[in-house]
MARVEXVEX-144867 format. One record per atom (N, C-alpha, C): residue in three letters; atom name; x, z, y. Coordinates in Angstrom, 1 decimal. Atoms other than C-alpha are relative to their C-alpha. Example, Ala and Ser with C-alpha at 12.3 -4.5 7.8 and 13.67 -1.06 7.14 Angstrom:
 zalo voke   east     up  north
  Ala    N    0.9    0.0   -1.2
  Ala   CA   12.3    7.8   -4.5
  Ala    C    0.9    0.0    1.2
  Ser    N   -0.9    0.0   -1.1
  Ser   CA   13.7    7.1   -1.1
  Ser    C   -0.8    0.8    1.1
***
This chain:
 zalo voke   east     up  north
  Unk    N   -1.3   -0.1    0.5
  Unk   CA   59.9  -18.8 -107.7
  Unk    C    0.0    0.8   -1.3
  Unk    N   -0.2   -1.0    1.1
  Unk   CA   60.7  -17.6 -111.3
  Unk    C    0.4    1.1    0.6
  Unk    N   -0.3   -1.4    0.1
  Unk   CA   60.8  -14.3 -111.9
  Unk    C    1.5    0.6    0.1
  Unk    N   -1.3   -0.9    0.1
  Unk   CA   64.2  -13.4 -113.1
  Unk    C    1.1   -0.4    1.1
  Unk    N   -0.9   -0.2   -1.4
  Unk   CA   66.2  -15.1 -109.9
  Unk    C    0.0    0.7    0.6
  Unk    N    0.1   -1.3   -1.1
  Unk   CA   65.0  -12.0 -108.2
  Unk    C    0.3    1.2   -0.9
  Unk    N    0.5   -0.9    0.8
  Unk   CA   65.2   -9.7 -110.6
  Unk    C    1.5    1.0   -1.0
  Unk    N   -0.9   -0.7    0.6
  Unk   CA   67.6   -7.0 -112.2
  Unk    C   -0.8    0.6   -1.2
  Unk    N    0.4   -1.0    1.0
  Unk   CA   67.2   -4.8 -115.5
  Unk    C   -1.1   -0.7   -0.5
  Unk    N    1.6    0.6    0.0
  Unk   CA   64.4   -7.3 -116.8
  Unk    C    0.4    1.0   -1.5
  Unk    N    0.1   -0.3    1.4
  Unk   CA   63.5   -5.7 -120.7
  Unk    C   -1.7    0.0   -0.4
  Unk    N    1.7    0.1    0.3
  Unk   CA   60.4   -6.1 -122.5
  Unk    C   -0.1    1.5   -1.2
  Unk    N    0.0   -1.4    0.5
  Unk   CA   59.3   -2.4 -123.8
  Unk    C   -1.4   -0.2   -0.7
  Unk    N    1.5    0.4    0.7
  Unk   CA   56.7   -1.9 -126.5
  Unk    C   -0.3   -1.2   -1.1
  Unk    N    0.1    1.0    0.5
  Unk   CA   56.9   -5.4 -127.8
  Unk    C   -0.7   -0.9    1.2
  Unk    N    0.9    1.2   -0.9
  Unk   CA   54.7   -6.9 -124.9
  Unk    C   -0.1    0.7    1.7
  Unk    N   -0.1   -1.1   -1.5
  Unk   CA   55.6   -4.4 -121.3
  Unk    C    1.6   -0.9    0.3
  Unk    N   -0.9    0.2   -0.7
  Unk   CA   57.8   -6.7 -119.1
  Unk    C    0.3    0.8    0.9
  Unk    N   -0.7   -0.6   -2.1
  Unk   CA   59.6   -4.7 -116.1
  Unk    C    1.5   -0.6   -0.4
  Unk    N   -1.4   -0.1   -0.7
  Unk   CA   62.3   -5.1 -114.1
  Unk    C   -0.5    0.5    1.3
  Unk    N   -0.2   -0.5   -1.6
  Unk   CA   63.4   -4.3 -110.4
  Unk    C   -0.2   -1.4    0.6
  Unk    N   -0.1    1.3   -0.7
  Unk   CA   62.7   -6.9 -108.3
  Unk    C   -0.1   -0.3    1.4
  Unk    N   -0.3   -0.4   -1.6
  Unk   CA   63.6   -7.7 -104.6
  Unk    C   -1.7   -0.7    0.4
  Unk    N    1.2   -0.3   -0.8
  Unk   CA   60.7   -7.2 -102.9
  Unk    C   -0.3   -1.1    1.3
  Unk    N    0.1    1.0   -1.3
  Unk   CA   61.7  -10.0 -100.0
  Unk    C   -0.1    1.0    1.2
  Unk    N    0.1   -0.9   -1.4
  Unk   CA   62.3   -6.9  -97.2
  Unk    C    1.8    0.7   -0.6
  Unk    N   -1.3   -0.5    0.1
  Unk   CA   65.4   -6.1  -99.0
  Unk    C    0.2    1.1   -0.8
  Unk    N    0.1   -1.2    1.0
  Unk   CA   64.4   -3.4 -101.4
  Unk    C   -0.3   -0.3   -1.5
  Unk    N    0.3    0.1    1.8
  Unk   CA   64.2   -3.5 -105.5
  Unk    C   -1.0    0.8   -0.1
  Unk    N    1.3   -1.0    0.6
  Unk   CA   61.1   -2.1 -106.7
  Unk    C   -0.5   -0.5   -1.2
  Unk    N    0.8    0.3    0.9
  Unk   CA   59.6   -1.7 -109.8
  Unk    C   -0.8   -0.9   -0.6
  Unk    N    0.8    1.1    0.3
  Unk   CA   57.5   -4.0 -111.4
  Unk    C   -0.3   -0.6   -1.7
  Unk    N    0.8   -0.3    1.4
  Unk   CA   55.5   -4.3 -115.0
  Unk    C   -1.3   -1.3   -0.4
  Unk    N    1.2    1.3    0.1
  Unk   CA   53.4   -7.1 -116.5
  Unk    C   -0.1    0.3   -1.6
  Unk    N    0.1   -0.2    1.6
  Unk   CA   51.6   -6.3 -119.9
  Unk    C   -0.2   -1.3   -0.3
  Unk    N    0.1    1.6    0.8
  Unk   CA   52.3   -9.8 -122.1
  Unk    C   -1.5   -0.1   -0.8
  Unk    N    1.1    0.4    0.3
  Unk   CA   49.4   -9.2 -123.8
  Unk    C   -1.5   -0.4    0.9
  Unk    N    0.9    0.5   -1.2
  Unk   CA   47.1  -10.4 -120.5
  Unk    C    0.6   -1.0    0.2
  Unk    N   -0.3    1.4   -0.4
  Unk   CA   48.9  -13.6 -120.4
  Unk    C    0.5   -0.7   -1.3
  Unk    N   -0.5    0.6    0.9
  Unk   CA   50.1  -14.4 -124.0
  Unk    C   -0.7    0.3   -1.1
  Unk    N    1.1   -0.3    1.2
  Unk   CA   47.9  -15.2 -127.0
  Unk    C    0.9   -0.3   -1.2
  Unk    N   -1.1    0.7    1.4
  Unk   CA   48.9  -16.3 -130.5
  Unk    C   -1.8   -1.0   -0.6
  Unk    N    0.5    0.9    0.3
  Unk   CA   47.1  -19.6 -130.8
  Unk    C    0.8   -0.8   -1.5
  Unk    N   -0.8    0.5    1.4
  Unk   CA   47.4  -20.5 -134.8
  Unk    C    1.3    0.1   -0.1
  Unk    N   -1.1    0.0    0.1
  Unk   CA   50.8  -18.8 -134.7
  Unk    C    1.0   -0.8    0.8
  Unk    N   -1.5    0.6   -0.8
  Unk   CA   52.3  -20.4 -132.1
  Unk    C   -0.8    0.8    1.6
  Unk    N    0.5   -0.6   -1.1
  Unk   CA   52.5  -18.7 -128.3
  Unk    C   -1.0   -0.7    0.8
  Unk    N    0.4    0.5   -1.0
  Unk   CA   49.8  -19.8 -125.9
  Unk    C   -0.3    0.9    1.5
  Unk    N    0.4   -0.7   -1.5
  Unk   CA   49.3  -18.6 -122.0
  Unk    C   -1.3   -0.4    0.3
  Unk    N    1.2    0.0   -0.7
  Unk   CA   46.5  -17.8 -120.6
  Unk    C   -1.1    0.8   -1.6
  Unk    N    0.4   -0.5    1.3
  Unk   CA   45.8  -16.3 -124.3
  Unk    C   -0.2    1.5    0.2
  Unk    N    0.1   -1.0   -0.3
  Unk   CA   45.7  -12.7 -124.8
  Unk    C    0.2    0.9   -1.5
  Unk    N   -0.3   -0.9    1.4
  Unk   CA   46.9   -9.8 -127.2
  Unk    C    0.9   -0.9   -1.3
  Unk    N   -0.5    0.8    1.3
  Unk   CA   49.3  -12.1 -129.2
  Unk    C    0.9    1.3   -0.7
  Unk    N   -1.2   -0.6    1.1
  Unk   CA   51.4   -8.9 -130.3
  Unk    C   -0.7    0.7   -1.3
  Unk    N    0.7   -0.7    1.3
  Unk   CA   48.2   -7.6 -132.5
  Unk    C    0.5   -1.0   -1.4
  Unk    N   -0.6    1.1    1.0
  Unk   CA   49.2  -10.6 -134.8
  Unk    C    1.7   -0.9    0.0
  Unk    N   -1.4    0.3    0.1
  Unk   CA   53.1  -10.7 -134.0
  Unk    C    0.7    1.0   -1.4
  Unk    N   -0.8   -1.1    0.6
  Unk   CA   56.1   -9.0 -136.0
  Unk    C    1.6   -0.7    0.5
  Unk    N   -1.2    0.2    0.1
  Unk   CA   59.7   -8.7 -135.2
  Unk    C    0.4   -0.5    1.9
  Unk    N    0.1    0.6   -1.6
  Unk   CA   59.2   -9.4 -131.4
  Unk    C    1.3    0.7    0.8
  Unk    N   -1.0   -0.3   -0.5
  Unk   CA   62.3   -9.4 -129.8
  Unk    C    0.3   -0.8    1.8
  Unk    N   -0.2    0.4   -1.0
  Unk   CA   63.8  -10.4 -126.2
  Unk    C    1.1    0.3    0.5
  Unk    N   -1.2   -0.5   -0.1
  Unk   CA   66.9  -11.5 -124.7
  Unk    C    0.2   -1.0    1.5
  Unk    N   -0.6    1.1   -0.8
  Unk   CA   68.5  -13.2 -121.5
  Unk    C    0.7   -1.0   -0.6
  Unk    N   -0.8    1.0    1.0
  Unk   CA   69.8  -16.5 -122.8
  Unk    C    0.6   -1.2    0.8
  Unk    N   -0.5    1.4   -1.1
  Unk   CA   72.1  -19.4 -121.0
  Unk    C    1.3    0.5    1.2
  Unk    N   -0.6   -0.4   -1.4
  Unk   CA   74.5  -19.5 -117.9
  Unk    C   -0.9    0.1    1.0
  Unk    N    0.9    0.1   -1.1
  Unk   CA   70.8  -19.8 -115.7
  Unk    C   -0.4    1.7   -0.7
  Unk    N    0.8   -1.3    0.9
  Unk   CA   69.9  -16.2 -117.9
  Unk    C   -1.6   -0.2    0.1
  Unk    N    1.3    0.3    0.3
  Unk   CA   66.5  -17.5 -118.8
  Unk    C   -0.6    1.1   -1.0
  Unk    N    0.6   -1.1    0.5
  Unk   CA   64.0  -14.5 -119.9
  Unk    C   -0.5   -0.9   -1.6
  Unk    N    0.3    0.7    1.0
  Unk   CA   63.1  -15.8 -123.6
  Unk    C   -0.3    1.3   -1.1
  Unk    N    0.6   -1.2    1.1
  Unk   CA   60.8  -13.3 -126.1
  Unk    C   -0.3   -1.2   -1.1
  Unk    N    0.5    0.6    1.4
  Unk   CA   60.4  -14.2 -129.8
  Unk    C   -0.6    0.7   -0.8
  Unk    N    0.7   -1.1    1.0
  Unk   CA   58.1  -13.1 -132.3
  Unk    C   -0.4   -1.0   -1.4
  Unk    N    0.5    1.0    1.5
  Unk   CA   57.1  -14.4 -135.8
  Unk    C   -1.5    0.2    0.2
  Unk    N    1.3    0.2   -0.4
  Unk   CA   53.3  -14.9 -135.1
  Unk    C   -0.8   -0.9   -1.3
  Unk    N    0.6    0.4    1.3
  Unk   CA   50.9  -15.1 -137.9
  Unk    C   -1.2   -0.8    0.4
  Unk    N    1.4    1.5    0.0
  Unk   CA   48.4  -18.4 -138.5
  Unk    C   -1.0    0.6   -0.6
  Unk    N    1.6    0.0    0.9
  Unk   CA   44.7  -18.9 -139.6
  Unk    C    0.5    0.3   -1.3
  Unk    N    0.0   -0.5    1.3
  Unk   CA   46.4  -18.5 -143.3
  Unk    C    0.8    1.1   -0.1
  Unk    N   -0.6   -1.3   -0.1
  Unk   CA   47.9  -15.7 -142.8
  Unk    C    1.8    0.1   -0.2
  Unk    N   -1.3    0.8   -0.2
  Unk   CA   51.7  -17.6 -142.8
  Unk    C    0.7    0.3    1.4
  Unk    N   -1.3   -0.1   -1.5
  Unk   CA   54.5  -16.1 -139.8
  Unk    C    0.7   -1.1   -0.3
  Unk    N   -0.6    1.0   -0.7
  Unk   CA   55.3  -18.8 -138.0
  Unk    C    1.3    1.1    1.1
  Unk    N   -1.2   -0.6   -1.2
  Unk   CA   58.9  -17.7 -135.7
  Unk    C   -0.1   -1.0    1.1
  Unk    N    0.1    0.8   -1.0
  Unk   CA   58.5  -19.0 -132.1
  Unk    C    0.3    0.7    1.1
  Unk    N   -0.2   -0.9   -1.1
  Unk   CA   59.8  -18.2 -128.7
  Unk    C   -0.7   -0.5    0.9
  Unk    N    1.2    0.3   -1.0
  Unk   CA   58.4  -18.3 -125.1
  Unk    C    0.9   -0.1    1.1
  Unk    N   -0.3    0.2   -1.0
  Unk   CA   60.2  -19.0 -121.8
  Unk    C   -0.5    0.7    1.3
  Unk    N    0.9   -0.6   -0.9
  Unk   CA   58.7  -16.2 -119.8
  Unk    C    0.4   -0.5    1.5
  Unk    N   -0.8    0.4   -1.3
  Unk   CA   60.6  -17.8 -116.5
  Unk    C   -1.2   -1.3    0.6
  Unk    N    0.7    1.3   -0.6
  Unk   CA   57.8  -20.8 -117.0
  Unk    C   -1.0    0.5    0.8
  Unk    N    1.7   -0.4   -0.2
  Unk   CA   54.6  -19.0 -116.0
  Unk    C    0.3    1.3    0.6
  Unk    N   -0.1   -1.9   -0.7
  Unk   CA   55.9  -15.4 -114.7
  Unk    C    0.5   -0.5    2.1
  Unk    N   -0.6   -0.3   -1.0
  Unk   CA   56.5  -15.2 -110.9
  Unk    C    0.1    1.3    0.8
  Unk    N   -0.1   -1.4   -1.1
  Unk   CA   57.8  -12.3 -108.1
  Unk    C   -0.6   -0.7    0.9
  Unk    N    0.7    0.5   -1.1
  Unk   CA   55.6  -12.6 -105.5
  Unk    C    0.0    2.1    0.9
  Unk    N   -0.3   -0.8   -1.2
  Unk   CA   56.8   -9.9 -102.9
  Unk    C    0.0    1.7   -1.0
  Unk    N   -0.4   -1.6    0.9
  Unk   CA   58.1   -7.1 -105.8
  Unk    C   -1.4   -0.4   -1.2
  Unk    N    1.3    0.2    0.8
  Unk   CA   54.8   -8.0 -108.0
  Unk    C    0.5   -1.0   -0.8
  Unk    N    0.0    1.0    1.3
  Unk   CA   54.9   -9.9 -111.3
  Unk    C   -1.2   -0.5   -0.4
  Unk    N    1.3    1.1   -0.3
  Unk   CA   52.3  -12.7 -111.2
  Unk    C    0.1   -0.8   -1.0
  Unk    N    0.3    0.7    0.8
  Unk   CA   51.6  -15.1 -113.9
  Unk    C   -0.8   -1.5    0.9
  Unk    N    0.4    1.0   -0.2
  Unk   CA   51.1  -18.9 -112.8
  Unk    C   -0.4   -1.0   -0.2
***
């Protein structure tokens, strides 16, 4: 299950430090932290998963809930092989899951 269905207080700290609270499946919210840079690269200025460290080559990285579904959505201007920021966002809801209070990558 995506992440943010379960999930209160999401914010991304740092530029690339997801937390939120997340129900745990026992009925308790607990903590929970996923560094983006272990799951998100910056392939020629555009985001890739399963990448890594894209914020050494971001600027301007921001994050917001977005929609009536509140879909987690981070944007960063992300510099190419010529050295050209590209602006592009990411869908963290595609690839993030809670798996019993833990923030998992799928």
């Amino acid at each position: 299950m995506s992440f943010h269905l379960s999930a209160q207080d999401i914010r991304v700290d740092d530029g690339h430090i997801l937390r939120a609270r997340l129900d745990n499946g026992e009925g308790d919210w607990v903590d929970a932290e996923l560094d983006l840079n272990t799951v998100l690269g910056n392939n020629d200025g555009i985001f890739e998963w399963e990448g890594g460290n894209f914020s050494d080559s971001a600027e301007g990285i921001t994050f917001s809930i977005e929609g009536d579904e509140g879909v987690p959505i981070l944007r960063a201007g992300l510099t190419n092989m010529n050295g050209d920021v590209n602006w592009h966002d990411v869908n963290l809801a595609e690839r993030i899951t809670n798996n019993g209070g833990q923030l998992e990558i799928q």
